[in-house]
BAFI-3210 file (N, C-alpha, C; in Angstrom, 3 decimals, decimal comma, padded with zeros to 6 digits):
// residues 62
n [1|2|3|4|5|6|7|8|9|10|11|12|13|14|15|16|17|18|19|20|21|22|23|24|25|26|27|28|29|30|31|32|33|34|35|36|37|38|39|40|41|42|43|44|45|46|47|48|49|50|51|52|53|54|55|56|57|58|59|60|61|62]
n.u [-085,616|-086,668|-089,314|-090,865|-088,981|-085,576|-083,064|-079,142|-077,702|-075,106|-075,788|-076,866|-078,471|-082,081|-081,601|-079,163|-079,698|-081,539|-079,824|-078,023|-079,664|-080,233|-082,121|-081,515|-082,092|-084,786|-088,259|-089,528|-091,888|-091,090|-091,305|-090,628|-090,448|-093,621|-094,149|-094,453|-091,807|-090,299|-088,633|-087,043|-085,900|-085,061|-082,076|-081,343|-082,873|-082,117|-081,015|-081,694|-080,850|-083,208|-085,597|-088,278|-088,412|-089,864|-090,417|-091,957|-092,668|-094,469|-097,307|-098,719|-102,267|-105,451]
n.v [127,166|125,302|123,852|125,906|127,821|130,035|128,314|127,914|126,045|123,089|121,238|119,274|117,614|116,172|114,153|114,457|116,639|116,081|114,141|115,936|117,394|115,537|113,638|111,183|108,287|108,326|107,988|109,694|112,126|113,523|116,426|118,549|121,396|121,331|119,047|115,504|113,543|110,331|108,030|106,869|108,430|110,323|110,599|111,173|113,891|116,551|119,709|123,351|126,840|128,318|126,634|124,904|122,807|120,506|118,874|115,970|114,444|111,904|110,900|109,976|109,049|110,869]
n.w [048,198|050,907|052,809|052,648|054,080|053,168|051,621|051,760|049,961|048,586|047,339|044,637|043,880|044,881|046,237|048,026|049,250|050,933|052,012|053,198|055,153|056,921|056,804|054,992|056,475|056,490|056,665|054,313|052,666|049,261|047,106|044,525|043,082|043,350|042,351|043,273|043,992|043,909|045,960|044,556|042,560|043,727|043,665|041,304|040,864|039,789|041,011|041,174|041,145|042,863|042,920|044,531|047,663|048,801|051,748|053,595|056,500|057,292|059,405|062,205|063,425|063,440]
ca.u [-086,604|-087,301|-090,426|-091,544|-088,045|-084,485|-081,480|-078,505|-076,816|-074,373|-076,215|-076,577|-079,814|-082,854|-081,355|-077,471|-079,956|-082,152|-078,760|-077,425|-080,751|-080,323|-082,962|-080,846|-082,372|-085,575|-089,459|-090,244|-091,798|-090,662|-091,593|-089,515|-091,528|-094,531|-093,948|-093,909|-090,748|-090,353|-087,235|-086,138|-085,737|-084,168|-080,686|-081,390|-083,513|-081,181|-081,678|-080,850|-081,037|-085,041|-086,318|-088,706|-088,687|-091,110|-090,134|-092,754|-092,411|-095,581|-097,531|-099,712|-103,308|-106,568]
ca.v [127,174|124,244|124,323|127,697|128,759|129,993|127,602|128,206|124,407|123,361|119,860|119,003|116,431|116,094|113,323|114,933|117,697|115,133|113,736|116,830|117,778|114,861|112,604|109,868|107,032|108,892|108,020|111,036|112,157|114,718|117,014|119,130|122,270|120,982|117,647|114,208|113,131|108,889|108,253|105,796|109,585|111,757|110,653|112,053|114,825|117,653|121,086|124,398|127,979|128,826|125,653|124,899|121,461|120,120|117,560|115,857|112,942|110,999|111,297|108,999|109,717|111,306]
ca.w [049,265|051,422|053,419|052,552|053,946|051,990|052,411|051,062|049,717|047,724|046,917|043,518|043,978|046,068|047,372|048,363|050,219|051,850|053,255|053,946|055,853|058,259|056,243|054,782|056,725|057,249|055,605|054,207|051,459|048,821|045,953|043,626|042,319|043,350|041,662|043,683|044,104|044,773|046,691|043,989|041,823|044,360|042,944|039,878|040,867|040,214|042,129|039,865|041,750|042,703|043,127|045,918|047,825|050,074|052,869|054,707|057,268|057,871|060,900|062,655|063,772|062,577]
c.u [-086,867|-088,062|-090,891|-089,900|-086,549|-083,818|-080,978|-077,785|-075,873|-074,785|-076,457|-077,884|-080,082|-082,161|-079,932|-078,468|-081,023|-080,763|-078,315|-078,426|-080,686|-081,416|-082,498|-081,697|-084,035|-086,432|-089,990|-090,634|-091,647|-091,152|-090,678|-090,501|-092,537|-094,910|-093,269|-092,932|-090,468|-088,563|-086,550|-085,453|-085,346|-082,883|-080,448|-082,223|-082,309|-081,552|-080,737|-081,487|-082,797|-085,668|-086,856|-089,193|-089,245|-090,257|-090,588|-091,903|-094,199|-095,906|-098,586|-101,174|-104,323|-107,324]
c.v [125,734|124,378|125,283|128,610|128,924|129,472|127,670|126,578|124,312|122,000|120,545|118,297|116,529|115,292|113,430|115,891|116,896|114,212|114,696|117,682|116,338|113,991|111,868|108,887|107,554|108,260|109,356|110,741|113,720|115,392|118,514|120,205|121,600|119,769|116,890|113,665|111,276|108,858|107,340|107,122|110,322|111,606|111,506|113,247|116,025|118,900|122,313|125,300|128,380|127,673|125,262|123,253|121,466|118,902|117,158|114,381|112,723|111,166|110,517|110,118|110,176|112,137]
c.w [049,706|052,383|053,227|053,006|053,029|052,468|051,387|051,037|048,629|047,047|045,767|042,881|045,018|046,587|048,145|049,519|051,004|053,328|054,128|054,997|057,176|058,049|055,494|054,881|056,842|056,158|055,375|052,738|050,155|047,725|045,937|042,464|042,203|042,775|042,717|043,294|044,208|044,976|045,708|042,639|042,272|043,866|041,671|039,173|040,834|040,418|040,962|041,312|041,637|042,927|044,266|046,137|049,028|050,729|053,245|055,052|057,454|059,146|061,025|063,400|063,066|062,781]
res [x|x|x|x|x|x|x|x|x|x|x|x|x|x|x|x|x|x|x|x|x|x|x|x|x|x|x|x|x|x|x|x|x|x|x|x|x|x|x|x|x|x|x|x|x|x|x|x|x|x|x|x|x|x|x|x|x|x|x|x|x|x]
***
């Protein structure tokens, strides 16, 4: 699950499905079953079947 919806991937690590999502270069920020993610740990965040990841990007304003 990412965002609330099902994707099917073949990544390996948050950070292989952050690339393969088109966030590479992007500021976002992530969590991994409800656990904060820091982007210096998405390499070695590894993704098993069921696991639900959050994506946000930052947003300006108030």
């Amino acid at each position: 699950m990412v965002n609330g919806e099902a994707l099917a991937t073949d990544a390996t690590t948050l950070d292989s499905l952050c690339r393969e999502l088109g966030f590479a270069d992007a500021k976002i920020a992530t969590a991994l079953n409800g656990a904060f993610v820091p982007k210096t740990e998405r390499i070695t965040a590894e993704l098993t079947d069921g696991d639900t990841v959050e994506i946000l990007s930052p947003r300006q304003g108030g």
